[in-house]
N, CA, C and O of each residue as an XYZ file, in Angstrom:
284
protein
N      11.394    -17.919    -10.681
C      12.152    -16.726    -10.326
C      11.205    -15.537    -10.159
O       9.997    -15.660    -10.366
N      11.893    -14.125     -9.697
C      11.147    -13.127     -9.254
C      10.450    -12.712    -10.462
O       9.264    -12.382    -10.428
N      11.364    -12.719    -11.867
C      10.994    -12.376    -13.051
C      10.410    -13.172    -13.449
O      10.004    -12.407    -14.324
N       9.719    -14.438    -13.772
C       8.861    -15.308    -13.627
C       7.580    -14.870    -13.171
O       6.656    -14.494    -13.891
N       7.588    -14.934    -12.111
C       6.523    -14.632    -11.398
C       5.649    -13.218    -11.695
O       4.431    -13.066    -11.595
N       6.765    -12.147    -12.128
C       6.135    -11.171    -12.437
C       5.281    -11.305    -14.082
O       4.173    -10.889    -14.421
N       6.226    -11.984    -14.775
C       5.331    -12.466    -15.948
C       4.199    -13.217    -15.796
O       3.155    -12.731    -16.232
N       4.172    -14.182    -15.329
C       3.124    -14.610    -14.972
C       1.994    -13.628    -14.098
O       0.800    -13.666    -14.395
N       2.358    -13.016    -13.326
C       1.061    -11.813    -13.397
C       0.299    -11.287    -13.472
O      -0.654    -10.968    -12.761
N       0.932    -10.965    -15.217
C       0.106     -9.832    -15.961
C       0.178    -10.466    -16.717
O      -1.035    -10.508    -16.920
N       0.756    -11.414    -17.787
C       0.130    -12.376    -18.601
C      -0.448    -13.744    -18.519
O       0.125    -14.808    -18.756
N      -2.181    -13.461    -17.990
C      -2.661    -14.875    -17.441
C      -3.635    -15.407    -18.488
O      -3.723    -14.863    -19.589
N      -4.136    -16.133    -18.257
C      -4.657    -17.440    -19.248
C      -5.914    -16.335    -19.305
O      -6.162    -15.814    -20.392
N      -6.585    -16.036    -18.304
C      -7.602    -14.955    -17.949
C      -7.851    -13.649    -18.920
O      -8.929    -13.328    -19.421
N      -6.689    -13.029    -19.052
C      -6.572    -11.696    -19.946
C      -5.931    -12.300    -21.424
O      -5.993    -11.470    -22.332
N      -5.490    -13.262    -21.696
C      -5.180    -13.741    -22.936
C      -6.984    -14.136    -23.420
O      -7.536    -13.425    -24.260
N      -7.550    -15.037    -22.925
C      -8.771    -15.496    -23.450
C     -10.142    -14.752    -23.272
O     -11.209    -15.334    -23.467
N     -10.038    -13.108    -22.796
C     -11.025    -12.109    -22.393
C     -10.355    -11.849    -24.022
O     -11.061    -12.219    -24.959
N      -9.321    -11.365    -24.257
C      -8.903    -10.478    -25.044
C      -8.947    -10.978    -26.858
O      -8.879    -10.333    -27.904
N      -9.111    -12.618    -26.493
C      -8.634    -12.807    -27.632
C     -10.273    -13.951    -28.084
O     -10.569    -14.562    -29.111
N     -10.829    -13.823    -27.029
C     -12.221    -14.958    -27.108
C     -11.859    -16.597    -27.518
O     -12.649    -17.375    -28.053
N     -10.500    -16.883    -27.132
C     -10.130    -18.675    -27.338
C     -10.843    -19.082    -25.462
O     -10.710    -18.360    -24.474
N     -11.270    -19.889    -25.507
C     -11.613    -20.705    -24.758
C     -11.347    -22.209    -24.427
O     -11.767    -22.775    -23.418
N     -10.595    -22.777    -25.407
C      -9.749    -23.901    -25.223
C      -8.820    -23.948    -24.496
O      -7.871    -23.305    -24.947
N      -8.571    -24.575    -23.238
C      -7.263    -24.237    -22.087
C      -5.985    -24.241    -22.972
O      -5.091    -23.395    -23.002
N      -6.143    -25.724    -23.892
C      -4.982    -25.814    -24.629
C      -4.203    -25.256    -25.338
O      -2.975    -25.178    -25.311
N      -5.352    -24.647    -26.340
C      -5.205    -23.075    -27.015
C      -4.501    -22.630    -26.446
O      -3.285    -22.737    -26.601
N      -5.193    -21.862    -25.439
C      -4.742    -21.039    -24.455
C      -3.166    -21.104    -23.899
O      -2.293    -20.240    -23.816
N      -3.191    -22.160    -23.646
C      -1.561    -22.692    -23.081
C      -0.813    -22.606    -24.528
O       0.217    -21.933    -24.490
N      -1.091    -23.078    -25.596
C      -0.414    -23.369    -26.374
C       0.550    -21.588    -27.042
O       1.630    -21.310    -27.564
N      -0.714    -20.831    -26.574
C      -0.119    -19.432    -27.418
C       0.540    -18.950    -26.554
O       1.625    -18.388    -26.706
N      -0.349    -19.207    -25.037
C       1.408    -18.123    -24.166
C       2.354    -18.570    -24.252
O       3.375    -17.907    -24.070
N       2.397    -20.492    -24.712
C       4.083    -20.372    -24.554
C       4.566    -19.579    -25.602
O       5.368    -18.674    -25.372
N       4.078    -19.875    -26.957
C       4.619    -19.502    -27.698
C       5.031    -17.755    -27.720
O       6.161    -17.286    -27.850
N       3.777    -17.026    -27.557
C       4.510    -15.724    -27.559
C       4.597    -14.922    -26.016
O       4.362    -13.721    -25.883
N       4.933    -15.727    -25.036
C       5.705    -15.303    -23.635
C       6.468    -14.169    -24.035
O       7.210    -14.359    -24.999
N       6.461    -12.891    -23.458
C       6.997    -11.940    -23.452
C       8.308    -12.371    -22.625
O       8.236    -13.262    -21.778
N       9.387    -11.766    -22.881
C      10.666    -11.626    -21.978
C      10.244    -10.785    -20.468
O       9.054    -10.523    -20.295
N      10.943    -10.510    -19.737
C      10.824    -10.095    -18.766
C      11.406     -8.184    -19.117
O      10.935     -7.162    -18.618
N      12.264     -8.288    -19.879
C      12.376     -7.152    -20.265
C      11.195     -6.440    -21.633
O      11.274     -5.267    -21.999
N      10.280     -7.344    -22.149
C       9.433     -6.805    -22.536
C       8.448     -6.232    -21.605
O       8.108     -5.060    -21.444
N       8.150     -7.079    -21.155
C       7.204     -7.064    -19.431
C       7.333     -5.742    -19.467
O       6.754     -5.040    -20.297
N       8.060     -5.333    -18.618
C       8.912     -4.154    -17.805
C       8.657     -3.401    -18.528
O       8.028     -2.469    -18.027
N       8.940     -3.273    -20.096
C       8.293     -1.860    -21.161
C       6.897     -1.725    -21.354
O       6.421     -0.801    -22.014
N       6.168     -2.670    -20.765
C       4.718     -2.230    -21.240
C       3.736     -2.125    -20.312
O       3.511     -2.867    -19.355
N       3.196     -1.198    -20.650
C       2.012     -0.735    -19.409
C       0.551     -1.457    -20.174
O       0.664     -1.874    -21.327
N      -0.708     -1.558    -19.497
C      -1.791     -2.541    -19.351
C      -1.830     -2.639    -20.777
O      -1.630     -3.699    -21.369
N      -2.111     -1.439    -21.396
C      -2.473     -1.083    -22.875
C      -1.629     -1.605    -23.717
O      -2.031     -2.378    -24.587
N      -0.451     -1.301    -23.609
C       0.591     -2.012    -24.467
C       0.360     -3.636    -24.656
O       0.411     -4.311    -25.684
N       0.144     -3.939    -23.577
C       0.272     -5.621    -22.929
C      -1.095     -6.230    -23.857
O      -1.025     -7.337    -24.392
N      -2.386     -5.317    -23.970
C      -3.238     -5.972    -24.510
C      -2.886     -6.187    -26.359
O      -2.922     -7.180    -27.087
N      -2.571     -4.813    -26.596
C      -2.424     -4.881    -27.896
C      -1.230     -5.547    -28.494
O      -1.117     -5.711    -29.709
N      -0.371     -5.916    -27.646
C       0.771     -6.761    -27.722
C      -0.061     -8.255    -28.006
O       0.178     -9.148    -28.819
N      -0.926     -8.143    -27.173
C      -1.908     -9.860    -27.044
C      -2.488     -9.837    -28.290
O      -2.326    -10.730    -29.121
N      -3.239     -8.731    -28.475
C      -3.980     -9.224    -29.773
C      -3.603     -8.957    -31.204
O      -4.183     -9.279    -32.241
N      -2.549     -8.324    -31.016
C      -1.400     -8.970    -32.230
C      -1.038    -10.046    -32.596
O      -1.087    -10.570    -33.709
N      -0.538    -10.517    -31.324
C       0.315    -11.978    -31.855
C      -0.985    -12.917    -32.014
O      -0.988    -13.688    -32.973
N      -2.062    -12.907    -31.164
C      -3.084    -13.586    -31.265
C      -3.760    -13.441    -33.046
O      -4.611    -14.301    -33.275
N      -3.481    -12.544    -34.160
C      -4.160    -12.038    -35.383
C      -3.233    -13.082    -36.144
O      -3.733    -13.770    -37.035
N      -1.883    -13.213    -35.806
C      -0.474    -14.352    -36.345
C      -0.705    -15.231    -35.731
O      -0.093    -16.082    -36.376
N      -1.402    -16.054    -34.446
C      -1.648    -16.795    -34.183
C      -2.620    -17.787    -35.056
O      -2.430    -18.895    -35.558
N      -3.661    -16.968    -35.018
C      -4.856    -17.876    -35.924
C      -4.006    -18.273    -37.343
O      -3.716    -19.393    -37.763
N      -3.706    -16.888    -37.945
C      -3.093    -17.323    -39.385
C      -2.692    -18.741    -39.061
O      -3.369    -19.742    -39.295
N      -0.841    -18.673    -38.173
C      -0.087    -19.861    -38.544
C      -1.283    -20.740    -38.296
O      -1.239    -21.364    -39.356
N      -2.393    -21.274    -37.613
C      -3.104    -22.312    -37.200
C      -3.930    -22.239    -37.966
O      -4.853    -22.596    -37.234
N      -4.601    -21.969    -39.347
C      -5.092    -21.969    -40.300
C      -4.483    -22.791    -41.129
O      -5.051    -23.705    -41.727
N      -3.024    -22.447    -41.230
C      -2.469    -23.143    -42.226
C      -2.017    -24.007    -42.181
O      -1.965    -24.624    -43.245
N      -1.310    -24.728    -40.802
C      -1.220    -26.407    -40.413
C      -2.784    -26.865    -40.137
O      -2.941    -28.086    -40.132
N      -3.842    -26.145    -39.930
C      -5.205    -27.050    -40.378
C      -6.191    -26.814    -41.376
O      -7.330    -26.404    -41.152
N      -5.684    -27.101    -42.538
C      -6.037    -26.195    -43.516
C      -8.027    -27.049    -43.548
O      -8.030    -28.274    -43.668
N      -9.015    -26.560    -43.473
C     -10.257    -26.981    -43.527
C     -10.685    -27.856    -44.592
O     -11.851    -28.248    -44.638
């Protein structure tokens, strides 16, 4: 869809893994699904928002994945 497409966008595998230094595609895939913005989040956030939106969930990302692989 149009809203689709616009998410996809501005949240690419590209600016998730500049921002967050994962380099695993899988990784990578694995966190946008998980924290995919709505389309009405989209729409509220300008570049800045969008990054620090990324490297938020990316700070809760590692956690939960710390703790299903515990070392």
């Amino acid at each position: 869809s149009e809203k689709d497409g616009y998410i996809d966008s501005r949240f690419t595998p590209t600016l998730v893994a500049n921002l967050t230094g994962m380099q695993d595609d899988n990784e990578i895939q694995e966190f946008m699904k998980k924290y995919r913005p709505t389309f009405e989040q989209m729409k509220g956030m300008v570049d800045l928002t969008l990054g620090q939106y990324i490297i938020d969930c990316y700070k809760v990302f590692k956690v939960q994945k710390g703790k299903n692989n515990p070392q």
